[in-house]
BADOMI-774901 format. One record per residue (C-alpha): x, y, z; residue in one letter; chain; residue number from 1. Coordinates in steps of 0.1 Angstrom, whole numbers, plus 5000, padded with zeros to 4 digits. Layout:
BADOMI-774901
<rec <X Y Z> A A NUM>
...
***
This chain:
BADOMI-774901
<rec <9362 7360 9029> X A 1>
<rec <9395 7375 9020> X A 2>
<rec <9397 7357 8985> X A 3>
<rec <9362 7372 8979> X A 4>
<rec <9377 7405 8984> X A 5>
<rec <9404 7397 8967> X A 6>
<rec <9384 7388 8938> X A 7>
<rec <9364 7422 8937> X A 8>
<rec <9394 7442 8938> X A 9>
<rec <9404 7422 8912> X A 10>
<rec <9376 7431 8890> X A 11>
<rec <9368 7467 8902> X A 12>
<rec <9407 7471 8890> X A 13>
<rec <9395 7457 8853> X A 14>
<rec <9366 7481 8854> X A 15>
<rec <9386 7512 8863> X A 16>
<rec <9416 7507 8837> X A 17>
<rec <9390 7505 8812> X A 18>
<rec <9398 7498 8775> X A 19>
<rec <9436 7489 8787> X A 20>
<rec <9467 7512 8790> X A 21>
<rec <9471 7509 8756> X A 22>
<rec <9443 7529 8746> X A 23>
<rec <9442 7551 8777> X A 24>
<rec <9477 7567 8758> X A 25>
<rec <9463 7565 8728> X A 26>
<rec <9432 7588 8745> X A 27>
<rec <9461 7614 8761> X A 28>
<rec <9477 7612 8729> X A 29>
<rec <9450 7630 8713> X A 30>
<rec <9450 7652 8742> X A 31>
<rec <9416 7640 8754> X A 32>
<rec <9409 7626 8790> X A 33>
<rec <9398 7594 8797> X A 34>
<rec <9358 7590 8806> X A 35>
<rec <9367 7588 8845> X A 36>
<rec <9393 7614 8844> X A 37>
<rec <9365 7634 8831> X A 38>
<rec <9340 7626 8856> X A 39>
<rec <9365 7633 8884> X A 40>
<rec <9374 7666 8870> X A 41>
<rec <9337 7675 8867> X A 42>
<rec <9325 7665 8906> X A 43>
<rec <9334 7675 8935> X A 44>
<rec <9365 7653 8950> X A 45>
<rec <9357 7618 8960> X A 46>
<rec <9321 7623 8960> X A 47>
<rec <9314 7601 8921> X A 48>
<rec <9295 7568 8930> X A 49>
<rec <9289 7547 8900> X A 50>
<rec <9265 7525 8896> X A 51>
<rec <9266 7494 8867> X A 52>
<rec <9306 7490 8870> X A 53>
<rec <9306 7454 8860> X A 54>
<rec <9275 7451 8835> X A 55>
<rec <9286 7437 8803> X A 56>
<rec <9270 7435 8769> X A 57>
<rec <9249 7402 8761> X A 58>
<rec <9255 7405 8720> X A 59>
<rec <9269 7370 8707> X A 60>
<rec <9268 7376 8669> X A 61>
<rec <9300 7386 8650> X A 62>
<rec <9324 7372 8677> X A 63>
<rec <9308 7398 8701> X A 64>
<rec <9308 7368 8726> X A 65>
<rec <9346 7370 8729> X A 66>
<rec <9347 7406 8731> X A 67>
<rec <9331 7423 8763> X A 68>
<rec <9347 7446 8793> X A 69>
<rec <9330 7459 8822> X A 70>
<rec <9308 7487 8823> X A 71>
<rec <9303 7484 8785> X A 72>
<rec <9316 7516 8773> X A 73>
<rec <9299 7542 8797> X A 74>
<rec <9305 7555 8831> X A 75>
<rec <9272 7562 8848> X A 76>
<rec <9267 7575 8885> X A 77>
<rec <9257 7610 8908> X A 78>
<rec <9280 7628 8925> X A 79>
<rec <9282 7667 8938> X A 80>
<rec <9291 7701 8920> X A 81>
<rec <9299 7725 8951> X A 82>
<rec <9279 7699 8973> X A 83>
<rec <9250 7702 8949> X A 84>
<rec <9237 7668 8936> X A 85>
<rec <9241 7656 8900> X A 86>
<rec <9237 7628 8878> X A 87>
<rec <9265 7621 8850> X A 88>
<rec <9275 7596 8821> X A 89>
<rec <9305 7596 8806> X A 90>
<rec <9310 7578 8774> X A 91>
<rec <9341 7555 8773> X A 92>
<rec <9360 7559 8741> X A 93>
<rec <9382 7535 8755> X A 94>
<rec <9361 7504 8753> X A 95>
<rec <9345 7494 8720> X A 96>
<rec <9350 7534 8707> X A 97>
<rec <9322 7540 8734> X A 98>
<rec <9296 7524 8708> X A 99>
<rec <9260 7519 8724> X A 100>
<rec <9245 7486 8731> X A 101>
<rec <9212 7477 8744> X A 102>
<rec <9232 7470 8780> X A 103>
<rec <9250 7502 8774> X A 104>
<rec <9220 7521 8769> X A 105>
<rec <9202 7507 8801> X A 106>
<rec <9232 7521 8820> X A 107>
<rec <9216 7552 8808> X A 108>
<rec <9185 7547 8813> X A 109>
<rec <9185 7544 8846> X A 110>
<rec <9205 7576 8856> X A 111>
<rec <9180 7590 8836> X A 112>
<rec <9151 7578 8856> X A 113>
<rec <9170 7584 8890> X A 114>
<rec <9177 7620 8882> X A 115>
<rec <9142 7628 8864> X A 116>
<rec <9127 7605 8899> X A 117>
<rec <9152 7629 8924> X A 118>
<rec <9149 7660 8905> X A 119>
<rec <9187 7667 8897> X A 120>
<rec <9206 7679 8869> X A 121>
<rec <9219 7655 8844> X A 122>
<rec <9247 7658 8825> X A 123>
<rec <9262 7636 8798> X A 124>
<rec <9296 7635 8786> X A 125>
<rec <9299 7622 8748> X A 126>
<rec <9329 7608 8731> X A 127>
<rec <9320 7576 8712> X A 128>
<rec <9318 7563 8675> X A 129>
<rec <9279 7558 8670> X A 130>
<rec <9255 7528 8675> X A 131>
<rec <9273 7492 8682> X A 132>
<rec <9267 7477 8648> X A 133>
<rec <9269 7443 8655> X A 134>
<rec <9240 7448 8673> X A 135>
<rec <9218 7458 8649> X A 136>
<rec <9179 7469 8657> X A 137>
<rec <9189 7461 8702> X A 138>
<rec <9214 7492 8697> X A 139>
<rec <9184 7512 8676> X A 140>
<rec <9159 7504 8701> X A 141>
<rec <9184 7519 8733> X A 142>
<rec <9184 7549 8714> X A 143>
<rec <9152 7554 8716> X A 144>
<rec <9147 7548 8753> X A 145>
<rec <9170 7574 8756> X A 146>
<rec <9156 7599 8738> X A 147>
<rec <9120 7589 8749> X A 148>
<rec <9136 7602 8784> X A 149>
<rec <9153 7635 8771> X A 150>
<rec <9118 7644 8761> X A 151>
<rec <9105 7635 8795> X A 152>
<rec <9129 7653 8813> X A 153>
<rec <9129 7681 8793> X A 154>
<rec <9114 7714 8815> X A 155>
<rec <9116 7693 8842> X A 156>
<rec <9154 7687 8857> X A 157>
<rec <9184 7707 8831> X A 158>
<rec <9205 7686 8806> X A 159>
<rec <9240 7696 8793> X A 160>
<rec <9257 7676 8769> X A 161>
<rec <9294 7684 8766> X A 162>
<rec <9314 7668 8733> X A 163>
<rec <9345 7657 8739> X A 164>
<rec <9350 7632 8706> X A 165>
<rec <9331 7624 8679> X A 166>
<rec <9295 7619 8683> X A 167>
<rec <9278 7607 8649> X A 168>
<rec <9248 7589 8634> X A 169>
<rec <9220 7578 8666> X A 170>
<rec <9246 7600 8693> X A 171>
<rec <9235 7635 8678> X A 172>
<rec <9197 7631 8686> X A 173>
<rec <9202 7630 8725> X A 174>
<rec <9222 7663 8732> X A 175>
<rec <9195 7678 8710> X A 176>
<rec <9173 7673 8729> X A 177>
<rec <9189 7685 8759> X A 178>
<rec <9190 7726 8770> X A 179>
<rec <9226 7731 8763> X A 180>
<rec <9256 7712 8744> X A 181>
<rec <9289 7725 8742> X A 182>
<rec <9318 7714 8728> X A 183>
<rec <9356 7715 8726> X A 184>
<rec <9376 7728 8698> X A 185>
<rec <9397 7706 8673> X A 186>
<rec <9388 7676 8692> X A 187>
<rec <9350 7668 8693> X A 188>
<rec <9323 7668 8663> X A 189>
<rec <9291 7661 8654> X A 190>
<rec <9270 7652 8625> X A 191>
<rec <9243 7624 8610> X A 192>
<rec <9266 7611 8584> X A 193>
<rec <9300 7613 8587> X A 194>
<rec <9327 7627 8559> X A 195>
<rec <9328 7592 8538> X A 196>
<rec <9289 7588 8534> X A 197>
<rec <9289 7625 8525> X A 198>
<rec <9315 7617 8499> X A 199>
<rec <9294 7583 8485> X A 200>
<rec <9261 7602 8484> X A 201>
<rec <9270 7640 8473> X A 202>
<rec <9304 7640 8463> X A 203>
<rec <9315 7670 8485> X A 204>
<rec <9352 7666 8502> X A 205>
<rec <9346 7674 8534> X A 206>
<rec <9367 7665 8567> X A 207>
<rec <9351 7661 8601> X A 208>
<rec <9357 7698 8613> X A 209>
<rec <9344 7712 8586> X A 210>
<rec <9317 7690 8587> X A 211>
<rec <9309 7690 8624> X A 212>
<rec <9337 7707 8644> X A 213>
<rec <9329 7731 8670> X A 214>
<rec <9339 7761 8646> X A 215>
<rec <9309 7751 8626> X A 216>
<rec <9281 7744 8652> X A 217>
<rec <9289 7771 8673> X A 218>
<rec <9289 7799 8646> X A 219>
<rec <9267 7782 8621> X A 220>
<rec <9245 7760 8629> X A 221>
<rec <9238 7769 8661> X A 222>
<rec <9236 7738 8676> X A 223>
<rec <9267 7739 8701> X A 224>
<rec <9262 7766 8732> X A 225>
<rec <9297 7775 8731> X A 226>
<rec <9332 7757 8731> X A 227>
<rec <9361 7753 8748> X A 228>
<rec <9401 7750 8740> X A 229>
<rec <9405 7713 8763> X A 230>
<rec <9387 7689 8786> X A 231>
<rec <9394 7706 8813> X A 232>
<rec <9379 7741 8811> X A 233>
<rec <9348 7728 8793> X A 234>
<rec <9346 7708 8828> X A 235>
<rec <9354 7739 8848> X A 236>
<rec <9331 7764 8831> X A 237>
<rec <9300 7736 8829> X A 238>
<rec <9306 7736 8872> X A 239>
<rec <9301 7775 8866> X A 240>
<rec <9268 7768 8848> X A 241>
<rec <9253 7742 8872> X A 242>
<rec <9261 7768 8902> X A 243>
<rec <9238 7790 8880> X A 244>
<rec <9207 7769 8871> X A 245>
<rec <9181 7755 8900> X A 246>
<rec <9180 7716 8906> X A 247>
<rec <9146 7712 8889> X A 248>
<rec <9113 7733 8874> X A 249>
<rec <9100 7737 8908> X A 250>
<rec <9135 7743 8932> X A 251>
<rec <9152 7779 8935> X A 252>
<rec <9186 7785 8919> X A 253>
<rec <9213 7785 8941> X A 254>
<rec <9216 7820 8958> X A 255>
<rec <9255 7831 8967> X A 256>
<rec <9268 7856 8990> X A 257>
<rec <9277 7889 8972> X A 258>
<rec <9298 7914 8984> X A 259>
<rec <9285 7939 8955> X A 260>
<rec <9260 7964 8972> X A 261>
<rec <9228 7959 8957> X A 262>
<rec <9223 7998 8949> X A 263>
<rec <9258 8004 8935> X A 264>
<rec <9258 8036 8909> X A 265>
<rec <9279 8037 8882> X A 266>
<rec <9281 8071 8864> X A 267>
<rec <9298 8056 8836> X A 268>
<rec <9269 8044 8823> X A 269>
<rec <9253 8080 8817> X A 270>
<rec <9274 8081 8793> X A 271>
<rec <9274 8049 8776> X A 272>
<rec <9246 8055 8751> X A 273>
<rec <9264 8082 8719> X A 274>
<rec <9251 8113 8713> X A 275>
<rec <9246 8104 8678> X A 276>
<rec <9222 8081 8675> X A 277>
<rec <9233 8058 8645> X A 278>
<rec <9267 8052 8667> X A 279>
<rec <9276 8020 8684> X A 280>
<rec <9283 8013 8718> X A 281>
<rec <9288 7973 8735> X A 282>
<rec <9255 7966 8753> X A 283>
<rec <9278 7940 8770> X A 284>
<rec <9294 7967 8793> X A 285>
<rec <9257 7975 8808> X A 286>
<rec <9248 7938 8812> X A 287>
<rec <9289 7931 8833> X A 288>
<rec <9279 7966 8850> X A 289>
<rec <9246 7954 8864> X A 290>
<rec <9255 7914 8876> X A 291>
<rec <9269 7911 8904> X A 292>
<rec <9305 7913 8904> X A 293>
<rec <9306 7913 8867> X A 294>
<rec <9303 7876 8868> X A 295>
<rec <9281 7867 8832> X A 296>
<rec <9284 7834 8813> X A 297>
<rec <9270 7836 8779> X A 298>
<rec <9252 7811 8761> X A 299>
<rec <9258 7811 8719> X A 300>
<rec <9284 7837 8724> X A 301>
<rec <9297 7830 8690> X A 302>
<rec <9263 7826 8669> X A 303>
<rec <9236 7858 8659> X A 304>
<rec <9258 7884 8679> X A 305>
<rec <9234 7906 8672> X A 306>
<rec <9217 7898 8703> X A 307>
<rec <9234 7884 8740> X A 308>
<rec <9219 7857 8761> X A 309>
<rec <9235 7843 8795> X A 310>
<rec <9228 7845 8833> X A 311>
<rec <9237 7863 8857> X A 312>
<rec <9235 7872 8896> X A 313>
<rec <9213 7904 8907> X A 314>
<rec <9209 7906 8948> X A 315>
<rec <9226 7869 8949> X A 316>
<rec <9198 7850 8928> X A 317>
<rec <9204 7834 8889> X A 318>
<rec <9188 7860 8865> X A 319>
<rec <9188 7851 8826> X A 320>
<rec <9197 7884 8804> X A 321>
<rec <9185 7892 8769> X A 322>
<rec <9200 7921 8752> X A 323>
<rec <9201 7936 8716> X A 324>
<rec <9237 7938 8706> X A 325>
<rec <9245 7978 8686> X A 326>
<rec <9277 7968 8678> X A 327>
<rec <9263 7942 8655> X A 328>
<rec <9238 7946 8625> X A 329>
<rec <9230 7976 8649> X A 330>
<rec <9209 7951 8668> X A 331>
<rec <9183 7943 8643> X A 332>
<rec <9163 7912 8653> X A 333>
<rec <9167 7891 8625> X A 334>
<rec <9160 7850 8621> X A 335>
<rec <9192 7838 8645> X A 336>
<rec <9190 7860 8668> X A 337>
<rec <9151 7854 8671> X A 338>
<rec <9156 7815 8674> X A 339>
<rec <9186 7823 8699> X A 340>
<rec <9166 7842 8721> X A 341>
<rec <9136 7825 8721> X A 342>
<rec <9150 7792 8732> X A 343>
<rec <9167 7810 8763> X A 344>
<rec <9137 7824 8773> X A 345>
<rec <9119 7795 8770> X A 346>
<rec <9146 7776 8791> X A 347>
<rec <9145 7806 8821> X A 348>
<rec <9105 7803 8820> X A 349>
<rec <9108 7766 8823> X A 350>
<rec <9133 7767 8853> X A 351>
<rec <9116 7796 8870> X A 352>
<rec <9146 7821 8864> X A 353>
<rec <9136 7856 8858> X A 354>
<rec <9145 7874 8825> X A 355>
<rec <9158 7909 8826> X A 356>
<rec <9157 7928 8787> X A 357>
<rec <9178 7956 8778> X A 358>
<rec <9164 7966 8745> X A 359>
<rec <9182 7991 8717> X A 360>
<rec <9167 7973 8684> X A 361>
<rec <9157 7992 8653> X A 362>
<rec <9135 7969 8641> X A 363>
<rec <9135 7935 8620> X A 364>
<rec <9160 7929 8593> X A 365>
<rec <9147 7934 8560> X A 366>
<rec <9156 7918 8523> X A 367>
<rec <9146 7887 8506> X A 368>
<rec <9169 7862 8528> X A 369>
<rec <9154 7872 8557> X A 370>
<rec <9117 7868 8539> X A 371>
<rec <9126 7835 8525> X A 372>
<rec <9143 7819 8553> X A 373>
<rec <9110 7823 8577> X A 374>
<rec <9122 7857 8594> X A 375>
<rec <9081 7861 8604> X A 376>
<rec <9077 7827 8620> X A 377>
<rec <9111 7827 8634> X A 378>
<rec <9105 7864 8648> X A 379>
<rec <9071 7846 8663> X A 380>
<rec <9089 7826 8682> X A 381>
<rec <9107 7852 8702> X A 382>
<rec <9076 7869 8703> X A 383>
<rec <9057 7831 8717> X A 384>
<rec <9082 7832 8743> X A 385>
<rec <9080 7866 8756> X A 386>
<rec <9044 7863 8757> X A 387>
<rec <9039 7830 8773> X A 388>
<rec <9065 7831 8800> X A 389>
<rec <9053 7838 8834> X A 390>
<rec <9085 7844 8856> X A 391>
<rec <9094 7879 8865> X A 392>
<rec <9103 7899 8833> X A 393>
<rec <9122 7934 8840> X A 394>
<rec <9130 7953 8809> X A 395>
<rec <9155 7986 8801> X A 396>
<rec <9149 8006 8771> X A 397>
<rec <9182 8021 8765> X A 398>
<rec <9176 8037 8731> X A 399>
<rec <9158 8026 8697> X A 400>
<rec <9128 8009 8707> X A 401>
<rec <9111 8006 8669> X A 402>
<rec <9085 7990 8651> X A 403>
<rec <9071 7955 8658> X A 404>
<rec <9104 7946 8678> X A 405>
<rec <9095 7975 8705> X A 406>
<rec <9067 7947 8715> X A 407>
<rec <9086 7915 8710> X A 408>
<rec <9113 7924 8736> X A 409>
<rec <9100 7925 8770> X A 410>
<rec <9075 7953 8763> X A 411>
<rec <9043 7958 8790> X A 412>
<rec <9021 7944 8764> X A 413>
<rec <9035 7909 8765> X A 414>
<rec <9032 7907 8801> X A 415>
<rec <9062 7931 8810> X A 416>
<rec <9058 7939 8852> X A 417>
<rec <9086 7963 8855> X A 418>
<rec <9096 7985 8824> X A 419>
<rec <9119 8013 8825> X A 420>
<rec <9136 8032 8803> X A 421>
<rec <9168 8055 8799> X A 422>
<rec <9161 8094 8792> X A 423>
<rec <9177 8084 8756> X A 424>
<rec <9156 8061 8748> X A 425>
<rec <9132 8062 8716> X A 426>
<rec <9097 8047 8712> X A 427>
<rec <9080 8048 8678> X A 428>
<rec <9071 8029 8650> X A 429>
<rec <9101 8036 8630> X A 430>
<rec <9132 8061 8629> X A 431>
<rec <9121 8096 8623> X A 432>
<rec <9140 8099 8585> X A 433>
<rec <9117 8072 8571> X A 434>
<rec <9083 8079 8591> X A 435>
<rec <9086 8116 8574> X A 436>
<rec <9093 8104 8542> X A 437>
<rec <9062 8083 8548> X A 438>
<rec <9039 8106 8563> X A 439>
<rec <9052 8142 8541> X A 440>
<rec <9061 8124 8513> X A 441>
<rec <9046 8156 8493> X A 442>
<rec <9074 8178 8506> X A 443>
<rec <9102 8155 8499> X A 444>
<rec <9112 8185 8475> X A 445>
<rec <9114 8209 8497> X A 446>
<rec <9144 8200 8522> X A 447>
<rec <9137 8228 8549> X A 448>
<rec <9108 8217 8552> X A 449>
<rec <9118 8180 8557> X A 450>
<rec <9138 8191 8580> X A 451>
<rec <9114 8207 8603> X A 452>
<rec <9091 8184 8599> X A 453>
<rec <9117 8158 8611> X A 454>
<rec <9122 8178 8642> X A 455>
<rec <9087 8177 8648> X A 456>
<rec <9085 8141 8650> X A 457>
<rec <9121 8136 8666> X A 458>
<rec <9100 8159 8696> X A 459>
<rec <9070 8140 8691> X A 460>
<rec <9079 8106 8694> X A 461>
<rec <9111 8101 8695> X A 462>
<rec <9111 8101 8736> X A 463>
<rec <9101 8077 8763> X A 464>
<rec <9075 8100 8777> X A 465>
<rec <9049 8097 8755> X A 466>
<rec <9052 8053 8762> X A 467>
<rec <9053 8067 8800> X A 468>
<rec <9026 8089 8798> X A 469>
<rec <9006 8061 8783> X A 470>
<rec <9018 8037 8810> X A 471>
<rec <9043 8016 8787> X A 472>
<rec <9072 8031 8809> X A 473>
<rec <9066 8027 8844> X A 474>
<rec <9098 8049 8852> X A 475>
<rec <9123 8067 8837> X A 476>
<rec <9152 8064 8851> X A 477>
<rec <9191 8072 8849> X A 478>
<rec <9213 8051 8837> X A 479>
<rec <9237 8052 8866> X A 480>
<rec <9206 8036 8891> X A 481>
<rec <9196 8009 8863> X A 482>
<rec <9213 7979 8890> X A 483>
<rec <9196 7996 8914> X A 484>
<rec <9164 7994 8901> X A 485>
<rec <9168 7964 8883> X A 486>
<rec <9173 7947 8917> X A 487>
<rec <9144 7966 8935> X A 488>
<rec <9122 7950 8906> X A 489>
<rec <9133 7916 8917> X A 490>
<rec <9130 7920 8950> X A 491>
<rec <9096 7929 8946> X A 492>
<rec <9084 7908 8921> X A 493>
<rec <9100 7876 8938> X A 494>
<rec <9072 7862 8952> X A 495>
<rec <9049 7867 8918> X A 496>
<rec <9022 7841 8904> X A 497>
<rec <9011 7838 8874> X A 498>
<rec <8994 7808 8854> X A 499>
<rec <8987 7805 8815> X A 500>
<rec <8954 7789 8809> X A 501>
<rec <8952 7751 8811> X A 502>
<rec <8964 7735 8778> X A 503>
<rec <8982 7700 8770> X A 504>
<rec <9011 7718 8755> X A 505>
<rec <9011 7750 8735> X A 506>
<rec <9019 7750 8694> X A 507>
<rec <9050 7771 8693> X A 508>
<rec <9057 7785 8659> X A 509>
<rec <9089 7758 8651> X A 510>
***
């Protein structure tokens, strides 16, 4: 008996170290973790058990016979974040460049299937060159096993990606089609083709930052979430987003112990909104004033500033924030920032989270890029979501509330149950300079005139009583009670139901 444990030692120990020491410095040298340094960083301590440690791949072409390692270039298990269940895969770059086989795929798989069977988070950890080559159509085919289940999953339990190499060709497909990837900077990237077939087929000199880095996918293309300076705080802050996010579409988020009071005033925030009403002012101090403890993570902080999406705690419970962004493009919905927002409330329908709106938007951007790129099916989509979700939706009109983005952004008429807004607040179809150079365009010689014409309207319209008096509003309220009543909303509406007709799946416009 003691030779047979001898003899497992002896292989778990060939397992754990990997590619070799060799390439486990050459992995520090480029100031990257190893795969099971990362999945001990990420869990809680000595709760990671892996499953698959000695599977090996079964490929025998191009000397692949002579060439195999245990656990095949992945790191597969569950473990705990803050005694919460979790399923993981790390990729290996330390054993065939993390390369996917059929066998490595399988290891997938099935942590797939356990944590979509268990209803857990999964969370994958990519740093690895592509498909196995010398595998040919087996390494194709475990690609799409794995994506078959990303779409399965998807609503069902959250996916995070993190990149923490390179992750090229098949790789990219997976984390796209999870809710959230993010990435660290100056060591991870991700694109189709890399820099050399870009060179072959278009000419362009391109490296693979520029090309895929986190600077370009977190401000560009929108792809990555967000990004982080080294393994370990990505790790750190993706614990901080599991604490916020519920174990599965029909589980609670987490709720923690505040020590905030629930109806905390702050009387800075009566002044937050300018006098003038074409200044700025950083909605972000009104979402950090409202959370509790001014604890917010932001999704896509980097990409379409014009409008802020994250969660955050009201009363102890996850809430997802949407909020038009002044101190950007004035906080004109335009393409982005439509796609942007619609995904996150899409994810905080699908995961039950409520969505609290603070709205200041003066409408959609105009001009021919906007037109051209798709800015009405894009702006649709924001709309879609609003309409369609059926969690609790709380919204704040804290000034400009114009045009056809008043009613895409949380208003009453897509469903809104609680709808307040700040005695500054404005509700029309437009700003009073052009509605009277629409509607008096005859006395546009005659500037007194114009002028007291535009106070008539500024009285008129520009007010949240007349949306009040027509039940838009339910309240007007100060801005110094706006947690408070924000978290008597949620309180009430906690227990609400609410269910969309029957359909097999709705046709977003995409």
């Amino acid at each position: 008996m003691s030779q047979i444990l001898e003899d497992l030692e002896k292989r778990r120990g060939q397992a754990l170290i990997g590619g070799g020491q060799k390439r486990i410095d050459a992995q520090h040298a480029r100031g990257k973790l190893t795969a099971r340094e990362r999945v001990d960083a990420f869990l809680d301590e000595n709760s990671f058990e892996e499953f698959d440690m000695f599977v090996q791949h079964n490929c025998t072409d191009f000397g692949m016979k002579d060439v195999k390692m245990p656990g095949d270039g992945v790191v597969t298990g569950w473990g705990t974040v803050n005694g919460r269940i979790v399923y993981i895969f790390a990729k290996d770059f330390t054993v065939l460049g993390g390369s996917l086989s059929w066998t490595h795929a399988q290891k997938i798989i099935k942590i797939q299937d356990m944590a979509l069977k268990n209803r857990a988070p999964i969370i994958g950890l990519f740093d690895a060159g592509g498909a196995r080559i010398q595998e040919g159509v087996d390494a194709l085919g475990g690609y799409g096993e794995v994506f078959q289940r990303n779409v399965l999953a998807s609503g069902v339990i959250p996916q995070i990606s993190v990149i923490m190499g390179p992750c090229a060709g098949g790789d990219v497909y997976s984390p796209a089609m999870t809710d959230f990837i993010f990435m660290v900077r100056d060591r991870s990237y991700m694109f189709v083709t890399g820099p050399d077939v870009v060179k072959t087929v278009t000419n362009e000199d391109v490296t693979s930052e520029e090309l895929g880095g986190a600077s370009v996918h977190t401000t560009k293309s929108s792809i990555a979430d967000g990004a982080y300076d080294d393994d370990i705080e990505a790790l750190l802050q993706m614990r901080r987003l599991i604490d916020f996010l519920p174990a599965n579409n029909q589980a609670d988020a987490p709720e923690l112990d505040t020590y905030d009071a629930w109806d905390r005033a702050d009387a800075s925030l009566d002044s937050l909104v300018p006098d003038n009403p074409n200044k700025a002012y950083d909605m972000k101090e009104l979402i950090l004033k409202t959370v509790d403890e001014g604890d917010f993570f932001e999704i896509q902080e980097a990409f379409a500033q014009n409008i802020i999406t994250g969660f955050g705690r009201v009363d102890g419970r996850t809430v997802g924030f949407v909020a038009n962004q002044p101190m950007v493009l004035s906080g004109v919905l335009d393409s982005d920032c439509s796609r942007k927002a619609a995904r996150f409330v899409r994810f905080c329908d699908a995961f039950n989270i409520p969505i609290v709106t603070f709205v200041d938007v003066p409408g959609f951007l105009p001009g021919t890029d906007q037109e051209y790129g798709g800015l009405i099916k894009h702006g649709a989509k924001l709309l879609f979501a609003y309409a369609e979700a059926t969690v609790p939706k709380v919204t704040v009109i804290t000034r400009k509330a114009y045009g056809g983005a008043y009613d895409v952004m949380g208003s009453k008429h897509l469903r809104g149950d609680m709808n307040f807004a700040w005695p500054s607040a404005q509700i029309a179809v437009m700003g009073s300079k052009g509605a009277v150079e629409i509607i008096f365009r005859k006395d546009m010689d005659d500037p007194a005139k114009i002028a007291e014409r535009t106070q008539d309207y500024e009285r008129r319209f520009l007010s949240p009583f007349v949306a009040a008096e027509r039940g838009f509003v339910d309240e007007i309220i100060m801005p110094r009670s706006t947690r408070s009543k924000v978290t008597r909303a949620l309180r009430m509406l906690r227990n609400k139901k609410l269910e969309n007709p029957w359909k097999k799946h709705d046709n977003i416009p995409l």
